[in-house]
C-alpha positions as CSV (number, residue, x, y, z in Angstrom):
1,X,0.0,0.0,0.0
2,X,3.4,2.4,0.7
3,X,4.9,2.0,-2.4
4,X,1.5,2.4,-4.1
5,X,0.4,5.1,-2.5
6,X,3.9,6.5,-3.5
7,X,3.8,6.2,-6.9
8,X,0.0,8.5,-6.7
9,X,1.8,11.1,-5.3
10,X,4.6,11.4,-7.7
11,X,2.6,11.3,-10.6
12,X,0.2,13.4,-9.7
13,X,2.5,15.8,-8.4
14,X,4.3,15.8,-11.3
15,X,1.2,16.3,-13.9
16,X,0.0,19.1,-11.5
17,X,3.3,21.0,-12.3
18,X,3.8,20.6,-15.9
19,X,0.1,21.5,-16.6
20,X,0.6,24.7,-14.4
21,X,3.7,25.3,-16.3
22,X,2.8,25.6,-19.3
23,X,0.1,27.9,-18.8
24,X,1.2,30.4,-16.7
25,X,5.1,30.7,-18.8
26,X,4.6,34.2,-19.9
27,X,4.1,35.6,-16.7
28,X,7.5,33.5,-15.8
29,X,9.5,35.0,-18.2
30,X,7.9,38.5,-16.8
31,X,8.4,38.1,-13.8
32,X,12.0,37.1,-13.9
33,X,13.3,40.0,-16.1
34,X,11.6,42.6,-13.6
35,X,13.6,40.7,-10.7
36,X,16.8,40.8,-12.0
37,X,19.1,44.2,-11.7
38,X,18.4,45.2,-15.2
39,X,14.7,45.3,-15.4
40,X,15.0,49.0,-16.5
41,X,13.3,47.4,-19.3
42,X,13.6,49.9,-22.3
43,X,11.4,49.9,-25.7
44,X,14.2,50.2,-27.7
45,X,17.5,48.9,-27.4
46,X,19.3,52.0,-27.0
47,X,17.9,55.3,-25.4
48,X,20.2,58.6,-25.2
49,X,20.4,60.5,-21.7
50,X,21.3,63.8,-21.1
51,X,22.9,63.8,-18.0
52,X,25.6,65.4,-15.5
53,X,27.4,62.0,-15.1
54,X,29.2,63.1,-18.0
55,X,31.5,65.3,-16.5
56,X,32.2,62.0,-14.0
57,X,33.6,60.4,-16.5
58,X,36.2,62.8,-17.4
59,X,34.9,63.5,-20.9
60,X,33.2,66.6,-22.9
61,X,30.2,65.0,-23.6
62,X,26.7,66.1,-24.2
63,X,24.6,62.8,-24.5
64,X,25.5,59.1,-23.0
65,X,24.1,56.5,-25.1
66,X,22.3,53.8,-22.6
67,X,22.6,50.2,-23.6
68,X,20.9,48.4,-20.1
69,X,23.4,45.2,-19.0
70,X,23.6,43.1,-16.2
71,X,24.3,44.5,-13.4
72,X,26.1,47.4,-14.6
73,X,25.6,50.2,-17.1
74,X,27.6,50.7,-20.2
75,X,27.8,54.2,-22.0
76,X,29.2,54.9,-24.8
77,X,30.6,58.6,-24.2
78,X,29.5,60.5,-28.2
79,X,31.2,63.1,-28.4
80,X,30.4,66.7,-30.2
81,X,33.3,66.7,-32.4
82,X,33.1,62.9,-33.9
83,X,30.7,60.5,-34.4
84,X,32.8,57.4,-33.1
85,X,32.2,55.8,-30.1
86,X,35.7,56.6,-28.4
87,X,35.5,55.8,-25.0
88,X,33.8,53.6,-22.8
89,X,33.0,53.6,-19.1
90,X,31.0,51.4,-16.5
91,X,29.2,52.9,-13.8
92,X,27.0,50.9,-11.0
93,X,23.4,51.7,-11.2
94,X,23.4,53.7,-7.6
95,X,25.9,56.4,-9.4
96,X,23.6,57.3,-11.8
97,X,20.6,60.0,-11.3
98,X,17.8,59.4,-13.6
99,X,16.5,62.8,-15.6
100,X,13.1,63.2,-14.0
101,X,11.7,64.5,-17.1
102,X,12.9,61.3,-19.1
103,X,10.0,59.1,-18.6
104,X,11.7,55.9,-20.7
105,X,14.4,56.1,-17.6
106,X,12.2,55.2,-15.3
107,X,11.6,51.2,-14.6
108,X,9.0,49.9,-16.3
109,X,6.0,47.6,-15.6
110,X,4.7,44.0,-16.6
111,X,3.2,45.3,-19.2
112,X,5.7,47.3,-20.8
113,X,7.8,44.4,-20.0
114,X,5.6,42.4,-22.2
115,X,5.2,44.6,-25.1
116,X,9.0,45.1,-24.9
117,X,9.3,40.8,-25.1
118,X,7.3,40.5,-28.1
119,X,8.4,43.8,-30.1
120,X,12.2,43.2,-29.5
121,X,12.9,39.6,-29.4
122,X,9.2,37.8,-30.4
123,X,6.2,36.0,-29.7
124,X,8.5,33.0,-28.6
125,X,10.4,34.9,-26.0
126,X,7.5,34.7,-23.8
127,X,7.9,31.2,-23.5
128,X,11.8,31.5,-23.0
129,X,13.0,28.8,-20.5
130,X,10.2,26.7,-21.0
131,X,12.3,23.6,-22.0
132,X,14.1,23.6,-18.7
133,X,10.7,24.7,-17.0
134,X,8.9,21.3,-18.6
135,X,11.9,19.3,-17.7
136,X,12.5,20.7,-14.4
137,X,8.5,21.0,-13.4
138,X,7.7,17.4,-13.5
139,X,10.6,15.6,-11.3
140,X,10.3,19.2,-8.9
141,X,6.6,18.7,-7.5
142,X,7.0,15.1,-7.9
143,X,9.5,14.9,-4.9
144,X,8.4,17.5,-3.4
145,X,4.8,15.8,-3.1
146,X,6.2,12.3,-2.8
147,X,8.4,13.8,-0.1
148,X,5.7,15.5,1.6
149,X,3.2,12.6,1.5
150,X,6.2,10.3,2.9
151,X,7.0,12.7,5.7
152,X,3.9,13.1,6.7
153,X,3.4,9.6,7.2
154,X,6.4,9.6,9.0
155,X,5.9,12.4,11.3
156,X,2.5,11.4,12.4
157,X,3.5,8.8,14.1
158,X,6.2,10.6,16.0
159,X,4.1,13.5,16.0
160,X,0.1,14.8,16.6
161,X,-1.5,13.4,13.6
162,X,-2.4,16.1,11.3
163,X,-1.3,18.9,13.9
164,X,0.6,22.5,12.3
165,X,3.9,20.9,13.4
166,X,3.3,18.2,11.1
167,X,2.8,20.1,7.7
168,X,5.0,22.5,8.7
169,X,8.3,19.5,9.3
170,X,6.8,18.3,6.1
171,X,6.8,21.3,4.0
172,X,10.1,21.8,5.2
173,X,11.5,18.3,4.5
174,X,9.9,18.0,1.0
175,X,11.1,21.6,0.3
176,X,14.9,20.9,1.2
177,X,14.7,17.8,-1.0
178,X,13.5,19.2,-4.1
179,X,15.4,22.6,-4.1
180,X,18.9,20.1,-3.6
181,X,18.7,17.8,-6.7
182,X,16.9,20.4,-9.1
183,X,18.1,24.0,-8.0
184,X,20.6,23.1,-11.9
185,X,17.4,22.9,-13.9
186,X,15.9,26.2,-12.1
187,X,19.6,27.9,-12.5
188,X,19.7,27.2,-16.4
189,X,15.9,28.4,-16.8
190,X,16.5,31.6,-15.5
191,X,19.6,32.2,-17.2
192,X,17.3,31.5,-20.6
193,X,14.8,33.7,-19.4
194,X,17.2,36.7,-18.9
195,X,19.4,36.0,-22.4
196,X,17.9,39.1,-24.7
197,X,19.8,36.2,-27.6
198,X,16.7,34.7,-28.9
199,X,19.4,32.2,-30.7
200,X,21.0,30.9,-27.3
201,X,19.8,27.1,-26.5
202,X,19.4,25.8,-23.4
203,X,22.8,23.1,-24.4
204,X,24.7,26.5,-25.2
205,X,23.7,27.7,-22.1
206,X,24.9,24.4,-20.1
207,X,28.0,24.3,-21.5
208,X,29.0,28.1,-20.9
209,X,28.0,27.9,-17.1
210,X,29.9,24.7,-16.8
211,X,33.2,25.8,-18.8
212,X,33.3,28.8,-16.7
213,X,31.9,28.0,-13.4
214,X,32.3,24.4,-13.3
215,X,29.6,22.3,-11.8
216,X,29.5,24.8,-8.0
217,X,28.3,27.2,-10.8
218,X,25.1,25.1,-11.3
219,X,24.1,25.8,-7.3
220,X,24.5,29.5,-7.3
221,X,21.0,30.9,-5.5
222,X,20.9,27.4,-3.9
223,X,20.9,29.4,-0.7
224,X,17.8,31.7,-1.4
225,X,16.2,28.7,-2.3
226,X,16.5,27.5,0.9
227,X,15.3,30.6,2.9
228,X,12.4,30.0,0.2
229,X,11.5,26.7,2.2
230,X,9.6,29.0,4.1
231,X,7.4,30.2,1.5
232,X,6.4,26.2,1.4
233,X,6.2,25.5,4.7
234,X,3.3,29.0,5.2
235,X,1.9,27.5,2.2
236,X,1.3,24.1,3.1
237,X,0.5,24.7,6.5
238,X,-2.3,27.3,5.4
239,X,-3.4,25.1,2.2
240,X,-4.2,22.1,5.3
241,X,-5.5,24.7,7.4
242,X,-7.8,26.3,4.4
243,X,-9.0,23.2,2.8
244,X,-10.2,21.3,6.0
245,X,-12.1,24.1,6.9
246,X,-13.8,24.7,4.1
247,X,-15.1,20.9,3.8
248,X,-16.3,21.4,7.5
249,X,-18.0,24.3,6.8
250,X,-19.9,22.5,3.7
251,X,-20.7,19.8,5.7
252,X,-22.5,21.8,8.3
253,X,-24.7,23.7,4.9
254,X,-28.6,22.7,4.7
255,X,-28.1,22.4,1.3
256,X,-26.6,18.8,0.3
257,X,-25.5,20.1,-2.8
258,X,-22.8,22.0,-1.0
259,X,-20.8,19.4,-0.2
260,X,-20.2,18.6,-4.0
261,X,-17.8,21.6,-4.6
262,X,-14.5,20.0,-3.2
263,X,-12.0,20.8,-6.4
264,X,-13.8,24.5,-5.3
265,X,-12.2,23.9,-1.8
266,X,-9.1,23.0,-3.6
267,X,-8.2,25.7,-6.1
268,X,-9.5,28.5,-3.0
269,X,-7.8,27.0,-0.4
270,X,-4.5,26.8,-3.2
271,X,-4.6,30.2,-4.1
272,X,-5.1,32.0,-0.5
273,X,-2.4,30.0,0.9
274,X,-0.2,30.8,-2.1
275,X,-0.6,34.1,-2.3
276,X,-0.1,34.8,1.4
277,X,3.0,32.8,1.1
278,X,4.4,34.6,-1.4
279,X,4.3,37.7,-0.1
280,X,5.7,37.3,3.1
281,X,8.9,35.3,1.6
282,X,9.3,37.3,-1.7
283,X,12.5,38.9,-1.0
284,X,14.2,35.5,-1.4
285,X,13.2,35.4,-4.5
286,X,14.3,38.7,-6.2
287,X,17.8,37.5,-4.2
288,X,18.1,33.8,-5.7
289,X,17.5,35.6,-9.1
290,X,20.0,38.4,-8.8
291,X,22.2,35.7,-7.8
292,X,22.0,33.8,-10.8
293,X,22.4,36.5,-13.4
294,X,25.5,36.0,-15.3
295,X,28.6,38.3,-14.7
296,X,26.8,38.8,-11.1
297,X,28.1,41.4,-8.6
298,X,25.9,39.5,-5.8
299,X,28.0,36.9,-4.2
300,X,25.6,35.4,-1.3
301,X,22.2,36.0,0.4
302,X,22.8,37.9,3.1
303,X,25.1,40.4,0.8
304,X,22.7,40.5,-2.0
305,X,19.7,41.1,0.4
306,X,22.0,44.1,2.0
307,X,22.9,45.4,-1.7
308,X,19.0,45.6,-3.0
309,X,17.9,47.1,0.2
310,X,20.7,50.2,0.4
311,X,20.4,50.6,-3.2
312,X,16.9,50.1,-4.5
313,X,15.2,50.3,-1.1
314,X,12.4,48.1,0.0
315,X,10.4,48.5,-3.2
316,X,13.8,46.4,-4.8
317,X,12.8,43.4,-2.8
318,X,9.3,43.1,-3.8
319,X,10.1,43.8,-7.6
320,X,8.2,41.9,-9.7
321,X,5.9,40.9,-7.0
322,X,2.2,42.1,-8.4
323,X,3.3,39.3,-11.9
324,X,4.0,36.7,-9.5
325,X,0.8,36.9,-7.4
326,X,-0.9,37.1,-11.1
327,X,1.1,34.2,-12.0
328,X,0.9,32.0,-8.5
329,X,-2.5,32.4,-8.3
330,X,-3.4,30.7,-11.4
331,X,-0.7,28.3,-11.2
332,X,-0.8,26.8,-7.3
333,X,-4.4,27.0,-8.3
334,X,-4.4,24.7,-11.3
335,X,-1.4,23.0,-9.6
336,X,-3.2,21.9,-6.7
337,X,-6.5,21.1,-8.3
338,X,-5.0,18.9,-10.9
339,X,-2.9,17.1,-8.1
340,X,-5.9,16.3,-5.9
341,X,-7.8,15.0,-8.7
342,X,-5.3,12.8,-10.0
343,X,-4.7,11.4,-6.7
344,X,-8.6,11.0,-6.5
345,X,-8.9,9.1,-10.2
346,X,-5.6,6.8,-9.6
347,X,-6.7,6.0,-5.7
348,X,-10.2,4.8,-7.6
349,X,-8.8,2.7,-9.9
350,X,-6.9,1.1,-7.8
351,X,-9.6,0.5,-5.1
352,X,-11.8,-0.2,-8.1
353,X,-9.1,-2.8,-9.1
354,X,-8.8,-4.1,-5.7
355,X,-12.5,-4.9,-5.4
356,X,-13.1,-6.9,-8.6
357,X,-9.9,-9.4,-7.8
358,X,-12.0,-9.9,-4.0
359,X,-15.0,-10.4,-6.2
C-alpha cells in the first residue's frame, strides 16, 4: 500500500506541475526579467540621456548612449566633435541619477515588460525557458509531493497526527529535498529567461556555465532557495488549514449540494495560501535571481539582500511581486486542483481494481 500510494503522489504531483507550467510561462518570463538588476526594461535597445554624469567620466560629452546590461551600465561617451564611439565607461546603477523629465528612464511595468518581449525579441520569448521549466517541473513537484506525502506519514507517528507541526516539518523536508537535486534545472531556466539572444539554446547555455563556473556554478542561488523553504512551509500549513475548513464548513450547509464543490475547496484553499505565502517570503526570491544572473556582482544571500535594500530600497525586494501573485495564483491553483484530482482518479482505480480481484 506504501509504495502504491507512492507512486500516486509522484505522478500526480508531477502532472499538476507541468500543466501549471505551461500555462502560466509568460508571466514566468515576466516576472524574472523585472527581478533581476536590469529590469530597466527599455522599448528600444538603446535610449540617449542627457545627464551630469558626464562630466564624471572625465569626458566633454553632451549625450551618454544607454545600452541596459547586467548588473552594470555601459555608456558609450558620443562626443560633439566625432561620431565614433571613443570611449567607454562602467558605472554601478546607484551612481547614476535618472533625468526626471525622461519618462523611458524610469523602470518599467509587466506590461511594458511584455510589449518590450514580443516587439524586440518575439512572440517565442514569452515562452523562453520553457524547456528547462517542462523538464524541471515534473521531477520538482513530484518529490516534493512524494516527499511530503512520505513525511507526513512519517511524522504522524512521532508527531500529533495532522497537527501544524506536522505540515510545517513536512513542507520543510519535501522543500529541502526538491530545491537540492533540481536547484541546476531552475539555475539554467533563469539564465534563458534573462538572455535578450533569442538564438542561445538551453545546451549553449549548459555548456557556458559549466566551462566557466564548473559544476559549484550550477548551485549558485541554492541558498535563497532555501530561505524559500519557508514560502512552502506557510503554504502548506495554510493550504491544510484552508482546505479542511472549508469541507467542515460545507458539511454543516442545509443544502446537500454543497458538499459537492470539493475541487472548489481546492483551487480557494491553493490560491489563499499561495498568495499569502508569497508575499511574506518574496525577498528570497528577487535575491536567488540576482544571484543567478550572469557576470553577477551579488555573491551570497545575506550580501545580496543588503545590496537591494541600500540601493533600490524596499520596493527592490518586492520587484516583480504584483506578476508573481498574477502568476501564483493561477498556477498553485491549477497545480493543486490537478494534483488532488489525480490522486482522487488513480486512488479509484486502484480500489476499483482491488474490489473486482475480492470479487
Amino acid at each position: 500500500m506504501s509504495n502504491a500510494d507512492t507512486f500516486i503522489h509522484l505522478l500526480a504531483g508531477g502532472v499538476g506541475g507541468t500543466v501549471g507550467a505551461i500555462v502560466t510561462c509568460p508571466l514566468e518570463v515576466i516576472k524574472t526579467r523585472l527581478q533581476s538588476s536590469s529590469c530597466e526594461v527599455q522599448c528600444s535597445a538603446v535610449r540617449t540621456l542627457r545627464t551630469a554624469t558626464a562630466s564624471n567620466a572625465g569626458c566633454n560629452a553632451s549625450h551618454m548612449y544607454f545600452t541596459p546590461e547586467m548588473n552594470w551600465n555601459v555608456y558609450y561617451h558620443h562626443h560633439q566633435c566625432t561620431s565614433i564611439n571613443s570611449r567607454l565607461a562602467v558605472f554601478p546603477e546607484s551612481v547614476l541619477q535618472w533625468p526626471a523629465s525622461t519618462s523611458s528612464a524610469q523602470p518599467k511595468g509587466a506590461l511594458s515588460c511584455f510589449r518590450h518581449l514580443v516587439e524586440q525579441e518575439g512572440c517565442r520569448a514569452l515562452f523562453k525557458g520553457l524547456g528547462p521549466n517542462l523538464v524541471g517541473v515534473a521531477p520538482t513537484r513530484a518529490l516534493y509531493f512524494c516527499t511530503y506525502s512520505t513525511a507526513k506519514r512519517k511524522f504522524n507517528k512521532i508527531l500529533t497526527p495532522d497537527s501544524h507541526l506536522v505540515h510545517m516539518c513536512s513542507a520543510g523536508s519535501a522543500g529541502f529535498v526538491s530545491c537540492t537535486l533540481t536547484n541546476p534545472i531552475w539555475f539554467v531556466k533563469t539564465r534563458l529567461q534573462l538572455n535578450r539572444n533569442q538564438n542561445v539554446t538551453a545546451w549553449q547555455c549548459i555548456s557556458n556555465i559549466y566551462r566557466s563556473q564548473g559544476m559549484v556554478g550550477f548551485y549558485r542561488g541554492i541558498t535563497a532557495s532555501y530561505f524559500g523553504i519557508s514560502e512552502t512551509i506557510i503554504k502548506f500549513v495554510l493550504y491544510e488549514y484552508l482546505k479542511v475548513t472549508l469541507q467542515q464548513w460545507r458539511e454543516t450547509q442545509a443544502d446537500s449540494s454543497m458538499s459537492n464543490y470539493v475541487a472548489l475547496d481546492y483551487m480557494i484553499a491553493g490560491a489563499i495560501s499561495k498568495t499569502m505565502a508569497c508575499s511574506l517570503s518574496y525577498p528570497h526570491e528577487v535575491v536567488r535571481t540576482r544571484l543567478r544572473e550572469e557576470h553577477s556582482r551579488y555573491r551570497g544571500f545575506f550580501q545580496t539582500l543588503h545590496t537591494v535594500f541600500r540601493e533600490e530600497g524596499y520596493r527592490g525586494l518586492y520587484r516583480g511581486l504584483s506578476t508573481q501573485l498574477v502568476r501564483q495564483i493561477p498556477n498553485t491553483a491549477i497545480m493543486m486542483t490537478t494534483y488532488e484530482a489525480v490522486v482522487y482518479l488513480l486512488k479509484s482505480l486502484i480500489d476499483d481494481k482491488r474490489y473486482a480481484e475480492t470479487e
